[in-house]
C-alpha angles and dihedrals in degrees: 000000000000092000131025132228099268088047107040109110096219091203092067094063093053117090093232105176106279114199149130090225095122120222094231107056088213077202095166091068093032103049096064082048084064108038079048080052090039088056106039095053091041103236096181092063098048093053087054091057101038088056095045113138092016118124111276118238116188139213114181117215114235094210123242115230111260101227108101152329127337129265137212088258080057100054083041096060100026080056097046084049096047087047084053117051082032086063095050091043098053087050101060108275122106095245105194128193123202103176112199145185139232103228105170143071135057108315088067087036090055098035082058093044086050091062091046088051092044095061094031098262120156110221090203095058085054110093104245094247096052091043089051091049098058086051087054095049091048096053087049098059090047083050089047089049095045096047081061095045096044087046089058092053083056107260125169125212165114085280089144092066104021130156123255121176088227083069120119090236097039089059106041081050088051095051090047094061094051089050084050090060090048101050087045087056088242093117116072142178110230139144113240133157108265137181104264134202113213097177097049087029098220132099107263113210114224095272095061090055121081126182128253136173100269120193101220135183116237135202137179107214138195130238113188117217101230091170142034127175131200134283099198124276135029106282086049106051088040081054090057095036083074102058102065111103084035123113129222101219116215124194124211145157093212106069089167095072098055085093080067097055118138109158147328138266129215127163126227087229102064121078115232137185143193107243126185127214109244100171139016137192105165129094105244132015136058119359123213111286090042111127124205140166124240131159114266101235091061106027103098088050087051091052100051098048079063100051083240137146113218142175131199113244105188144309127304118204131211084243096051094053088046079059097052127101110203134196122240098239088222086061105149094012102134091344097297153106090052087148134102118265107214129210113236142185118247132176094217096058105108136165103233097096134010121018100309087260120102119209101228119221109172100183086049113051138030107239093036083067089047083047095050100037089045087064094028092113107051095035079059078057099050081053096254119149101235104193122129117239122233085224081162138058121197100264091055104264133131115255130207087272080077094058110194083035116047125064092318097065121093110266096029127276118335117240134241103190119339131213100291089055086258131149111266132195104278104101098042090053092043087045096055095042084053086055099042084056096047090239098125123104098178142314128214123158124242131204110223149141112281132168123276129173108261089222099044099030099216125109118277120224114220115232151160116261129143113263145147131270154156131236133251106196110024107126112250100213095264095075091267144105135203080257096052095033087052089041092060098040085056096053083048096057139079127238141186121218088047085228101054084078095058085050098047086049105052090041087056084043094058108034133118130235111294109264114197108167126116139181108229158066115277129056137065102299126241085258093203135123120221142182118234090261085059100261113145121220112242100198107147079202102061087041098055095053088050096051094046098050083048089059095044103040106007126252094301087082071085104070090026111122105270101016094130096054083045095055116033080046106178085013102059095099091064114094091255105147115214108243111240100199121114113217117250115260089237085062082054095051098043083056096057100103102062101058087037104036096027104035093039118085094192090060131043139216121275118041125236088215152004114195122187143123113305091252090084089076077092100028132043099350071053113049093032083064097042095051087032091046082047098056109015105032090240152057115281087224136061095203138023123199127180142197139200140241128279107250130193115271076260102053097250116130109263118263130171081226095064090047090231097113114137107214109198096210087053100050079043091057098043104033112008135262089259083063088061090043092054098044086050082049092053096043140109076226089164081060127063098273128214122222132164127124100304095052086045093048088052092055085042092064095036093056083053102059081043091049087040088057097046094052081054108063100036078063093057095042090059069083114065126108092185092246114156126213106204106244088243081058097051136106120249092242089065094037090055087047089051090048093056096050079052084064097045098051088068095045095053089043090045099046095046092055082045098053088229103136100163087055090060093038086054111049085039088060092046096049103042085043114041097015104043106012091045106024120020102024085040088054106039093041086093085052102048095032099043109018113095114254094255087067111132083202088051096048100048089048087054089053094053094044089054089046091050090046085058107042093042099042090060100037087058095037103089088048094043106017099153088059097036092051088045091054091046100050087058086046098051103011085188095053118113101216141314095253095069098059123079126231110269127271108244109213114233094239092071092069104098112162091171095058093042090055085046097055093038090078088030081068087046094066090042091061102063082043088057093041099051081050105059091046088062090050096049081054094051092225081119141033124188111013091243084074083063133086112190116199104198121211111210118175103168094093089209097058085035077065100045092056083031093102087030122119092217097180087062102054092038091047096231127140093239138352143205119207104187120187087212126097115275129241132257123287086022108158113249143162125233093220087057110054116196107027128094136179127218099183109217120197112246094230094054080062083058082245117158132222114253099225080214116040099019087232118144108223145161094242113048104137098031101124111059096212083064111023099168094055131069126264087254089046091045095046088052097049074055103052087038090049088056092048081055092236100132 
């Protein structure tokens, strides 16, 4: 012996866990060690050549905008992509990530004409390269300063080649989808109404317009019938006798665009009535005996915004009002608006607010154009000029098409919105000419949701102005159209959330031709060539030499001297006008995919899966589908997944204003990025999310109990010898623990196919803290601490310590990969990483159903025994639960059966335990969910059991063995067993 009884540390002998897997994780000072670690052994690239030859699954990055630091919505989506292709890399599949950036278009544009503005510099005075240049170095250092920032949150790349849509190739690929879409006769010239940015003085598509609370002015105005044919036969054409003298009243919050008036809509629908004033307190308008038509349903409203009595004459019919002529109630103004307004049908009119009229500007709304097109032909029939008026410029101002308003008015042209975004004087001039005219019925002002630019923030006006676009329904020679061709992509493609497909699809059903124009700098040009009617030039020549000077010098080659003569060659001599509009960057990311998925060899077309906001429903899933539908006939993705927005704690939008902002390199340098992983895991993400300091605090203790398991178990594993019991050999307790890793397996598996990360997170939590933490490590910590080390139990217990180390370190690894890869390198200090390494395989043999269903009521009768337990030591009659020996009344035979072979002082970690067939006695402890089984706790020492100075158990035969008499006969036989192994 090398001690003696009276010298031998016990605890020495026990196989407490043993590890440098501290409890705190201090992840804010080790995760920078391990992305530094990540880097300089090139992860990235070994997992590229450990997955070679593996089939490829894609996500496809949707690029982030390069112009600052990151946001929470940027950790949120950069996290849900990293679980993603980490998931697919650790089961079987090379999962690589590209991640890209959107580099073009008008933020990075105004924050360099900021600067120029700043130091009283004029842009226009800047040649245009120079000017695009500084736009390009100024992307590439935010991109510079995101790739760190997405590296911190873990992140995993090819950030060393990544796309960008400012690269040489990127934008001569770019171009050559939008000259695909030429040549094909896709791509046309036409003047339609469009949002506008004045301030930003470009037209904005409907994903760069957000919508805000807008204080407008509002007038009802009145058009007066000056004509009236017939309908056919005497009744008819007396009927229609009386309504001249009358006024149709139109109601709009938009009283600049009046000047624009071309007609108005009514709808067949919709009842309508001729009314007369019959009294009238106000100080301009209608007098008693005017007569006017409303619609029924809103006339009384209408009257009394007014302060007039009324009463209804007679009916009005939707044939009667096609038959009306109306006066532009600006007649005269400036010398203008001498032609006949017509009345004309439109699907969008509806009595639910106005007056059930609606004043009908072709060149300033969109469904005032569809209005007017729609009955183009057989206005031109009527003999009605229907051409649509230019009212506004692109600063905001009235042209000479708003005589009485434009140039031509004293004091110079009168203002929609100036440069600040700010009202101009538009409404105020069109609303006293209205007046001076006594055409006004009444004016109010109304508080509604209007259009704004997303990046300036003020209200955008629609008008006409000439652009390019593509079309949505031309027939494209196979029977089909871009809106047919993206219908049915999107029928053919998976989306999750489910509705994300019906809102992709409306939004594809009602939309408008594809406008991609836009009237700026930066960007990849609309490299056409056009005559002076519209028509493009589709020369292959010509578009060879552009797309190889792209490739070569960027698309700059476009605005370079002589690039005209460069590039129409023999032709430049034809009158062919270079075309000056940029695309819209939703036209280059939309492109993305062809120069990523298709040029890449690493990668492959199409994608599994694209993954953004919801927003993108009208961005880039959007736009992707329009310009891939376009070329290709289908979606460049297979599925499509979403995710919310980050709410307050409260559920209030975030603002700097309202000082809840979340700020995602904050929460790294104070908790940890695995922190921020594990809040997006155990999110709704699909959902909008709240975070703030509670929600975090919550992760923050979770990852605890998970950090506190892990620990565990690495303890516990300093003690594996790698022996192995056969699963026949093992007890039920392990087999049950082998069984539910079995389970899980197909949760993970299935969650992550599913994209259903909180499912995984939770049922991992669960397990590792109420099943292991609290049941199966509680329970077997007498056996691996105590048992000698040729226990079968022990190692049995070892082994399925090991298998659930495993299993539950790389299921958790693409959600927390800092703390996984720092669990894994103190388990196998020679591995490389733990993303390199696959989930385990579960043998099919650790599936057992009918053992789970038996210890599921094994753990029933646990639970009163527990229960019972922890009264008596709320009481204090008792301490630790080995003092304790439970005797169990259960009285239902067939559960008597099931414990029957169960060793129930084990698994309720008591020092003995009864179980007694006979009814128990009163005051028995019992619980309502387990009928028929009742607990009387007994003390240990009232049984004359004795304490075990090694492992605290009570027992019969402490004492037994003479060489240790203050220990019991299993302690004793194991300081034997350890003695002859020399270890103490």
């Amino acid at each position: 012996m090398t001690d003696t009884v009276d010298t031998i540390d016990y605890s020495r002998t026990l196989y407490l866990p043993r590890t440098n897997f501290p409890m705190r994780g201090g992840l804010p000072e080790k995760e920078p060690q391990i992305v530094a670690r990540w880097q300089e052994m090139d992860l990235y690239r070994l997992l590229r050549e450990d997955a070679a030859g593996r089939p490829k699954y894609v996500l496809h990055d949707g690029p982030p905008y390069a112009n600052g630091t990151i946001h929470i919505g940027h950790a949120l989506n950069k996290i849900l992509k990293d679980v993603i292709t980490r998931s697919f890399q650790m089961r079987g599949y090379d999962s690589n990530y590209v991640p890209g950036w959107d580099c073009h278009g008008l933020p990075i544009e105004w924050k360099i004409e900021e600067k120029y503005r700043a130091a009283g510099k004029n842009k226009d005075e800047v040649p245009i390269n120079e000017f695009r240049q500084e736009c390009r170095e100024f992307a590439q250092a935010w991109i510079d300063v995101q790739t760190q920032e997405f590296l911190r949150l873990g992140v995993i790349g090819d950030f060393k080649k990544p796309y960008t849509t400012m690269n040489f190739h990127a934008e001569a690929r770019i171009a050559g989808e939008l000259l695909k879409f030429a040549m094909s006769g896709q791509l046309y010239r036409g003047s339609k109404p469009v949002m506008w940015s004045v301030v930003e003085r470009t037209a904005l598509a409907e994903a760069e317009v957000e919508y805000q609370d807008y204080e407008s002015d509002t007038i009802w105005v009145k058009f007066p019938v000056i004509a009236a044919a017939g309908v056919g036969g005497e009744t008819g054409d007396k009927k229609l006798a009386k309504l001249m003298g009358t006024s149709v009243v139109i109601w709009t919050t938009t009283p600049w665009t009046i000047p624009g008036n071309r007609a108005v809509s009514y709808s067949p629908r919709v009842a309508y009535g001729l009314y007369e004033v019959t009294t009238a307190e106000n100080d301009f308008g209608p007098q008693p005996g005017e007569k006017l038509i409303f619609a029924d349903a809103l006339a009384e409203e209408c009257f009394a915004k007014a302060k007039l009595g009324y009463k209804r004459l007679h009916d009005v019919s939707a044939d009667e009002l096609y038959e009306l002529e109306l006066s532009h109630p600006l007649r005269g103004l400036g010398g203008g608006y001498e032609f006949t307004v017509p009345m004309i049908p439109g699907d969008h009119v509806t009595d639910d607010a106005g007056t059930g009229f609606v004043h009908t500007a072709p060149g300033h709304g969109r469904e005032d154009f569809d209005a007017w097109m729609d009955a183009a032909r057989d206005l031109a029939a009527r003999g009605i000029d229907t051409a649509i008026p230019f009212a506004v410029d692109d600063a905001g101002f009235f042209t000479r098409d708003a005589p009485g308003f434009g140039p031509d008015r004293e004091g110079g042209a009168a203002r929609v919105i100036d440069d600040n975004g700010k009202k101009g004087d538009a409404n105020k001039a069109v609303i006293e000419a209205l007046i001076a005219k006594n055409m006004l019925f009444a004016r109010g002002r109304l508080k509604h949701s209007y259009p704004h630019s997303w990046r300036s923030k003020k209200p955008v006006i629609f008008r006409n102005t000439p652009q390019w676009f593509v079309y949505m329904d031309k027939d494209l020679g196979d029977d089909t159209t871009l809106r047919s061709r993206a219908l049915a992509a999107i029928d053919a493609t998976r989306f999750v959330p489910a509705a994300g497909q019906t809102r992709l699809r409306a939004m594809i059903e009602d939309r408008p031709d594809w406008v991609l124009s836009r009237q700026r700098a930066w960007g990849v040009p609309i490299c056409v060539f056009a005559d002076e009617d519209g028509n493009i030039l589709k020369d292959e020549a010509v578009n060879a030499r552009i797309l190889e000077a792209f490739e070569r010098e960027g698309a700059d080659a476009w605005f370079a001297e002589g690039a005209r003569e460069r590039f129409l060659g023999p032709r430049a001599n034809e009158p062919w006008r270079m075309v000056t509009d940029i695309l819209d960057v939703w036209f280059d990311s939309g492109s993305t995919h062809t120069f990523t998925l298709e040029d890449r060899p690493d990668l492959k077309w199409p994608a599994d899966v694209y993954l953004e906001g919801s927003d993108q429903h009208r961005g880039w899933f959007h736009s992707s589908l329009l310009e891939s539908c376009g070329t290709r006939g289908r979606a460049p993705y297979d599925t499509v997944v979403t995710h919310g927005f980050t709410m307050d704690e409260d559920g209030r939008k975030m603002s700097k204003s309202l000082g809840n902002v979340v700020v995602p390199q904050e929460v790294m340098a104070k908790s940890g990025a695995d922190i921020l992983r594990l809040w997006v895991m155990t999110t709704d993400y699909w959902e909008d999310q709240r975070l703030g300091k509670n929600v975090l605090q919550t992760n923050i203790d979770a990852y605890r109990k998970l950090r506190n398991t892990v620990r565990w178990m690495l303890g516990t594993l300093a003690h594996d010898e790698g022996e192995d019991v056969p699963l026949a050999e093992m007890p039920e307790l392990e087999r049950l623990m082998l069984h539910r890793l079995a389970e899980l397996d197909e949760v993970v598996r299935s969650g992550y196919d599913g994209f259903e990360f909180k499912r995984i997170t939770r049922a991992l939590l669960d397990f590792m803290v109420v099943e292991l933490s609290a049941f199966y490590f509680d329970i077997r910590k007498d056996s691996l601490y105590c048992d000698a080390p040729s226990s079968p139990k022990r190692k049995a217990a070892v082994q399925v310590v090991r298998h659930l180390f495993d299993c539950l370190v790389t299921w958790l690894a693409p959600m927390l990969p800092f703390t996984m890869e720092e669990a894994w390198g103190e388990r196998y200090p020679q591995a490389r990483s733990v993303h390199l390494a696959q989930f385990p395989e579960i043998p099919a043999g650790w599936r057992d159903d009918e053992l789970a269903a038996k210890w599921r009521k094994v753990r029933q009768v646990r639970s009163v025994i527990t229960g019972a337990l922890e009264l008596e030591r709320a009481n204090k009659t008792i301490g630790s639960s080995l003092e304790a020996v439970p005797v169990v009344y259960v009285t239902d035979e067939a559960l008597r059966q099931v414990v029957r072979d169960i060793d129930l002082a084990e698994i309720s970690i008591t020092s003995d335990l009864v179980v007694s067939g006979e009814d128990a006695p009163a005051g028995a402890f019992t619980l309502r969910e387990v009928p028929r089984v009742a607990v009387v706790i007994e003390k240990a020492v009232d049984r004359n059991l004795r304490k075990c100075a090694r492992s605290w158990r009570y027992t019969d035969d402490v004492g037994s063995d003479s060489a240790f008499p203050d220990v019991s006969a299993r302690d004793a036989s194991v300081l034997r067993e350890l003695q002859a192994l020399g270890r103490i």
